[in-house]
C-alpha positions in Angstrom: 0.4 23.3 -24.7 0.8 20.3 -25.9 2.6 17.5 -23.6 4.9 15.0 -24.0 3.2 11.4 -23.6 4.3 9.8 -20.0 6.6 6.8 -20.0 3.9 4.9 -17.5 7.0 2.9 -16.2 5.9 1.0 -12.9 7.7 0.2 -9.5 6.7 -1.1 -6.3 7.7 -0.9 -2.8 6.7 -3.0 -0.3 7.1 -3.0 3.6 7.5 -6.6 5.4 7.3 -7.9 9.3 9.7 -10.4 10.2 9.1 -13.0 12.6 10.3 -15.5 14.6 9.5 -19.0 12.8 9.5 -20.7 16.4 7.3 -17.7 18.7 5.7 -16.2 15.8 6.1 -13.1 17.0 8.2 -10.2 15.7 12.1 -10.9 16.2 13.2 -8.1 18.6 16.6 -6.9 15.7 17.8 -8.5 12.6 21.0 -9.2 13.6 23.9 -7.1 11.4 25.2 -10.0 9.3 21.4 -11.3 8.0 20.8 -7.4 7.7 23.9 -7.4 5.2 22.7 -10.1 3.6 19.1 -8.1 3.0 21.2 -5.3 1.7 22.5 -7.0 -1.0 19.1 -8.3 -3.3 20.0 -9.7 -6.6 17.7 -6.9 -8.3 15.9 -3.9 -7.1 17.1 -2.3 -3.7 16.4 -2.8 -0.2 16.5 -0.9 3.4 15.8 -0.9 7.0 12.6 0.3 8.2 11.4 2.7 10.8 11.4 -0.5 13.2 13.7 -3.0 13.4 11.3 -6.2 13.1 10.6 -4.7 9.6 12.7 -4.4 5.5 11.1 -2.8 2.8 11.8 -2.9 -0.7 12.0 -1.6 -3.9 11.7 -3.1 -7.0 13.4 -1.5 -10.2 11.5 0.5 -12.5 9.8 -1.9 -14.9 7.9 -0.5 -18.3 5.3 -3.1 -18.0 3.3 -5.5 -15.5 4.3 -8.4 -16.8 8.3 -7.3 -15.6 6.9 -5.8 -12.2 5.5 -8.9 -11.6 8.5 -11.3 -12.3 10.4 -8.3 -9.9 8.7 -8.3 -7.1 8.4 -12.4 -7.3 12.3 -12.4 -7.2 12.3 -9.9 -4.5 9.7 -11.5 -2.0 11.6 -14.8 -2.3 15.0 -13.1 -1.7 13.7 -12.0 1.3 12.1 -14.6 2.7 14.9 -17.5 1.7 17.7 -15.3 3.1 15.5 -14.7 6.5 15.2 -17.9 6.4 18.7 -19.2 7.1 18.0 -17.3 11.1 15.2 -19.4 11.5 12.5 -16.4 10.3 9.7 -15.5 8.1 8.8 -12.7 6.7 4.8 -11.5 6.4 3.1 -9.6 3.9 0.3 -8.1 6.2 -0.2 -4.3 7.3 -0.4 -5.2 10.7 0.7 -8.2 12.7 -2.1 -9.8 14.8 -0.7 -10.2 18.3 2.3 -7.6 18.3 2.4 -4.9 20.3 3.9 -1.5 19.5 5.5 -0.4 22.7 8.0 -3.9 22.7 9.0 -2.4 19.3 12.1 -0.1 18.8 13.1 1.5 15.6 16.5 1.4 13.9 19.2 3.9 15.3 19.9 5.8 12.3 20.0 9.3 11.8 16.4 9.6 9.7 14.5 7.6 11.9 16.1 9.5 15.6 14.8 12.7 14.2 11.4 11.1 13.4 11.0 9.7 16.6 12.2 12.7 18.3 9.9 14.9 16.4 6.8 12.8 16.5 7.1 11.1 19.9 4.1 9.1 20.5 2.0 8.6 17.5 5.3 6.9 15.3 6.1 4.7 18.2 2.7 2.9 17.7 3.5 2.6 13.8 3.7 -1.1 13.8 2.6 -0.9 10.2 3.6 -2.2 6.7 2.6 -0.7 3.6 2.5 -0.6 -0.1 3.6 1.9 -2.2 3.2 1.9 -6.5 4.8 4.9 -8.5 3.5 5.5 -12.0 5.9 7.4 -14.3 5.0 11.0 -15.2 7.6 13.3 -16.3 5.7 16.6 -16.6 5.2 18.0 -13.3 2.0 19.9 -14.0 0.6 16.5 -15.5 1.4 14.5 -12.2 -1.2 17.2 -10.0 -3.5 17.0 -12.6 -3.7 12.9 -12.6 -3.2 13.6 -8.6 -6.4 15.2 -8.1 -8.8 13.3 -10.4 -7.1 9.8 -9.4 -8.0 10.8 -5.8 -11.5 9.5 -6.4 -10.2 6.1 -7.0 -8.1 5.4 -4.0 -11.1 4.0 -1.3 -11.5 1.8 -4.3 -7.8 0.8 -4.1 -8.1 0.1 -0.3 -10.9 -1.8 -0.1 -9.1 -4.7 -2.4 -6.3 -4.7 -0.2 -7.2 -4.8 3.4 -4.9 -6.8 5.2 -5.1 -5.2 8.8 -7.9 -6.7 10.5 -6.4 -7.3 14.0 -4.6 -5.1 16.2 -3.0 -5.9 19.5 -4.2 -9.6 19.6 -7.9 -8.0 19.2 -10.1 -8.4 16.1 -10.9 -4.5 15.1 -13.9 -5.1 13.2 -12.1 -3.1 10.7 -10.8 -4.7 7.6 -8.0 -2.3 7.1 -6.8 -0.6 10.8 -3.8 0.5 9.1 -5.1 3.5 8.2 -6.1 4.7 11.5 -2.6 4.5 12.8 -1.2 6.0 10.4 -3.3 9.3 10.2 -2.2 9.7 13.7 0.6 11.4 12.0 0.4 14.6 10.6 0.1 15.2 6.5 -1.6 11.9 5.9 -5.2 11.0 4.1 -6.0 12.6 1.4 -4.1 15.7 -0.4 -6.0 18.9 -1.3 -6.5 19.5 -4.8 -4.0 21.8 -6.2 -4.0 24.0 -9.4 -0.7 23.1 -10.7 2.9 22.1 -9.9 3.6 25.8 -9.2 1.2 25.7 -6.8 1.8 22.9 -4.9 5.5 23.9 -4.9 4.4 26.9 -3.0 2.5 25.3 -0.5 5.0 22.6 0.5 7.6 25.8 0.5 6.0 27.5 3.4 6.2 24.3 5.3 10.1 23.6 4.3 11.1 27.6 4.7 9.6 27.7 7.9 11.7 24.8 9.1 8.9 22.4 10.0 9.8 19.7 7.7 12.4 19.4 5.4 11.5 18.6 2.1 8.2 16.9 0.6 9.5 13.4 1.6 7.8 14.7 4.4 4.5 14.6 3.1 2.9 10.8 3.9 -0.8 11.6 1.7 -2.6 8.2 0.6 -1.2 10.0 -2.9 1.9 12.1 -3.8 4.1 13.6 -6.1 7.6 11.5 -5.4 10.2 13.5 -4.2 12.7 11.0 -5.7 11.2 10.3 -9.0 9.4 11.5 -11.9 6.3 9.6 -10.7 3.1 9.6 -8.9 3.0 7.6 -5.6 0.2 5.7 -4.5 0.3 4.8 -1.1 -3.5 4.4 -0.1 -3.6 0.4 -0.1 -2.8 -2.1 2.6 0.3 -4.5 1.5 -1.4 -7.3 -0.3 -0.4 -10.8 1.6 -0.4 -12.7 -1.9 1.6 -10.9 -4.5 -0.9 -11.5 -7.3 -3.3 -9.1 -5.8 -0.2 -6.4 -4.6 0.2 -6.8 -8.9 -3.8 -6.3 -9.6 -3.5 -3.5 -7.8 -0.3 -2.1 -9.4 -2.1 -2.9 -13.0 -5.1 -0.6 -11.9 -3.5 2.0 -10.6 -0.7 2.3 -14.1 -4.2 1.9 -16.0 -6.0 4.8 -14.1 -3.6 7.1 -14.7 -3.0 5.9 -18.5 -6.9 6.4 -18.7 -7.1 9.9 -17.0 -4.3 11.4 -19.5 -6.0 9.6 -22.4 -8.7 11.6 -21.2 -7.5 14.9 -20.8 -6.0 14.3 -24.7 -9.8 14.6 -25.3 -10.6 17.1 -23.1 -12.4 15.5 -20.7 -11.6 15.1 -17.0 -12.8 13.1 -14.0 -14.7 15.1 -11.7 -13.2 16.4 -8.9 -15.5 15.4 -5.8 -14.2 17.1 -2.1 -12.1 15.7 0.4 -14.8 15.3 2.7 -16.7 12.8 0.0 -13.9 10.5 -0.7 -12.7 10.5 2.6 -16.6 9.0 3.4 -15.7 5.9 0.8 -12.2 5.8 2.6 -14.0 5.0 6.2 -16.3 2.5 4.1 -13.6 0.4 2.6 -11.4 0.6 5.8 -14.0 -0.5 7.5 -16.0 -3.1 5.4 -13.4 -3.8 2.6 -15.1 -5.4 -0.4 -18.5 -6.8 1.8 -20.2 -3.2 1.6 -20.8 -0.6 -1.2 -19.1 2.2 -1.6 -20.4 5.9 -2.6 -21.6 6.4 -6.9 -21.4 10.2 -5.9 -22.3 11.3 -9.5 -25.5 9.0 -9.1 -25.3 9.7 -5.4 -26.2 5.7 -4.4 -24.4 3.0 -2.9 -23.2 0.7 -5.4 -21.7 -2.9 -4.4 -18.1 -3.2 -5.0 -18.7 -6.0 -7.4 -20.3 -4.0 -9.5 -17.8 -0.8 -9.2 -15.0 -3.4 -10.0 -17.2 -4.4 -13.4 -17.6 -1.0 -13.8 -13.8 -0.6 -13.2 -12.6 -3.2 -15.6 -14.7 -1.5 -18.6 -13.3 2.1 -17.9 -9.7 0.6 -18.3 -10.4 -1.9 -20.3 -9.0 0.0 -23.9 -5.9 1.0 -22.0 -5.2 -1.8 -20.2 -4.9 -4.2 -23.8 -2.6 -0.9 -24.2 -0.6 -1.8 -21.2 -0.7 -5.4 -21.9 -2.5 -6.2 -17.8 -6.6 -7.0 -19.3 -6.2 -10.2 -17.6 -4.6 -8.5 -14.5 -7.2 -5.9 -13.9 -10.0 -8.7 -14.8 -8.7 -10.4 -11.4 -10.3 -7.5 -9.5 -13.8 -9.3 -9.4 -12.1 -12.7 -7.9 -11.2 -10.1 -5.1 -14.6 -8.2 -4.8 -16.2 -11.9 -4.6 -13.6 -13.7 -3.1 -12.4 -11.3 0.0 -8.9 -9.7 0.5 -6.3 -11.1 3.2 -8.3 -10.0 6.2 -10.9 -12.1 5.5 -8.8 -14.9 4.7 -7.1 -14.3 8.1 -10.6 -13.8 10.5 -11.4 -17.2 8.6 -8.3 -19.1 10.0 -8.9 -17.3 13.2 -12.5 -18.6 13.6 -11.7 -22.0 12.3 -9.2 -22.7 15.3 -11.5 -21.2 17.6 -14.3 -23.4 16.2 -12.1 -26.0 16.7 -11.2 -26.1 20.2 -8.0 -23.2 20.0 -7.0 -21.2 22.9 -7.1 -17.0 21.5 -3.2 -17.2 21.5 -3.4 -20.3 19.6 -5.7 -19.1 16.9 -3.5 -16.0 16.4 -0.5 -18.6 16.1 -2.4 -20.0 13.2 -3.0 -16.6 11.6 0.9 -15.6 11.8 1.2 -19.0 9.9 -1.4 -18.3 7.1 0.7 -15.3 6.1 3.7 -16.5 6.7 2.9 -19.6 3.8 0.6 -17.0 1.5 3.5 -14.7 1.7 5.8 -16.8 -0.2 2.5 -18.9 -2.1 3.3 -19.4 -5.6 6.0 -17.4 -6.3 
């Protein structure tokens, strides 16, 4: 068979806290006439979130990097200039560092009463944000293939993005606790490996005949199929507090997949390693981020993530100059050397402590970081 060659088009969405500029904690509602005002972006779309201190959105589908990146620009600023007429911020961070989940309620509509009705507990503490980056692939049977060899990749993903590093007011020691809230819920981490669209389509069918969810939306893997679009979701990463590296991300991903089907064109394929091995490199880069190495399991050593991201850059190099993003993908060794936004943010912390801070304080000066790197130079 021979297939059609994908479109690649690219589109983001992105999940943001809003806070109060004068408490810095999470405003309790957005009041209806600013939330009308968030409904109406100049491009792209927008919507309420599961709680009500949170807006995602979308940005349209773009055919390259260069227009996702000019998007999402025009989107984050939207959002934080029209917030900012109530006297809020919004923050680009997975989790906020002093909120806590049980002062949080979610928006009354229909969607989100039957989620919390059906998953009680464990979506009440899911005082999260995320990122999400959908890669077009029109043939269904192509999207599992590039599902289960780009599987691999995703600790990879999360490791440059961690953004979670406090919880509660407490310093997790994590640099990505997003992750562990989230897999609280059921059909998250990573998504067996399936033969073929058929396939999958059969197993999500037992689950939506039997009435136990209704339709793969359902499914919340670090990587899926859309049920919306023609794409494959990525949904591994922590939301990246400055947009460039939310982009660098974006361009990896679109190049991974561009490299896996230029691959298969020559009849080669990625290994498929188990659930149980990647989920290992998952822990490691939820955990350590970009300070400790992650799994080589073909050479079966630890390898430093500066030299995976090397590595990285010179697997997608030939279709990333395809793709027009070389010098985005090149920025993934400023991250592997440089840190992600939880190590920005445990370095404001422990400056204000250094200097004399009471804990609240310190966290007061984190909520400001992001609040400003948000919204830096776009």
């Amino acid at each position: 068979m021979t297939l059609d060659h994908p479109s690649f088009t690219i589109g983001m969405e992105e999940e943001y806290f809003v806070v109060d500029r004068d408490s810095r904690d999470l405003v309790p509602d957005l009041p209806d006439s600013l939330l009308e005002k968030l409904l109406d972006p100049p491009i792209g779309e927008t919507s309420p979130e599961f709680l009500r201190s949170q807006i995602e959105i979308g940005t349209p589908v773009c055919s390259d990097i260069s227009e996702l990146e000019q998007s999402l620009r025009v989107m984050r600023r939207f959002i934080s200039d029209t917030v900012s007429e109530d006297n809020m911020a919004i923050v680009a961070a997975s989790t906020h560092p002093s909120a806590r989940w049980g002062q949080q309620r979610h928006v009354n509509k229909d969607r989100y009463n039957l989620l919390a009705e059906a998953l009680q507990g464990v979506v009440r503490r899911l005082l999260i944000c995320g990122m999400h980056v959908h890669v077009g692939i029109e043939d269904p049977d192509l999207r599992i293939d590039v599902m289960n060899q780009v599987s691999y990749f995703l600790p990879h993903l999360l490791a440059l993005s961690g953004s979670s590093p406090f919880w509660h007011g407490q310093d997790t020691g994590l640099k990505s606790y997003r992750p562990g809230v989230f897999r609280a819920l059921p059909r998250t981490g990573l998504p067996d490996e399936f033969s073929s669209w058929s396939d999958y389509s059969r197993h999500v069918n037992v689950l939506v005949d039997t009435g136990v969810i209704e339709d793969a939306s359902k499914l919340w893997w670090d990587i899926r199929p859309s049920s919306r679009y023609p794409t494959l979701e990525m949904r591994s990463a922590d939301i990246c507090t400055r947009y460039e590296d939310g982009i660098t991300i974006a361009a990896v991903y679109q190049a991974l997949v561009a490299t896996l089907f230029d691959r298969r064109m020559a009849n080669q394929k990625w290994r498929i390693y188990s659930r149980m091995l990647i989920s290992e490199n998952s822990w490691r880069a939820q955990r350590y981020g970009v300070d400790e190495p992650l799994i080589d399991f073909g050479r079966s050593e630890l390898i430093p993530v500066s030299r995976l991201m090397d590595e990285l850059v010179d697997l997608l190099h030939e279709q990333a100059v395809v793709l027009g993003s070389v010098g985005n993908i090149e920025r993934v060794k400023t991250i592997a050397a440089e840190g992600t936004s939880a190590d920005r943010q445990r370095g404001v912390y422990e400056k204000a402590i250094r200097g004399g801070a009471e804990d609240r304080e310190a966290l007061r000066a984190v909520v400001d970081h992001l609040i400003d790197e948000t919204v830096e130079d776009l």
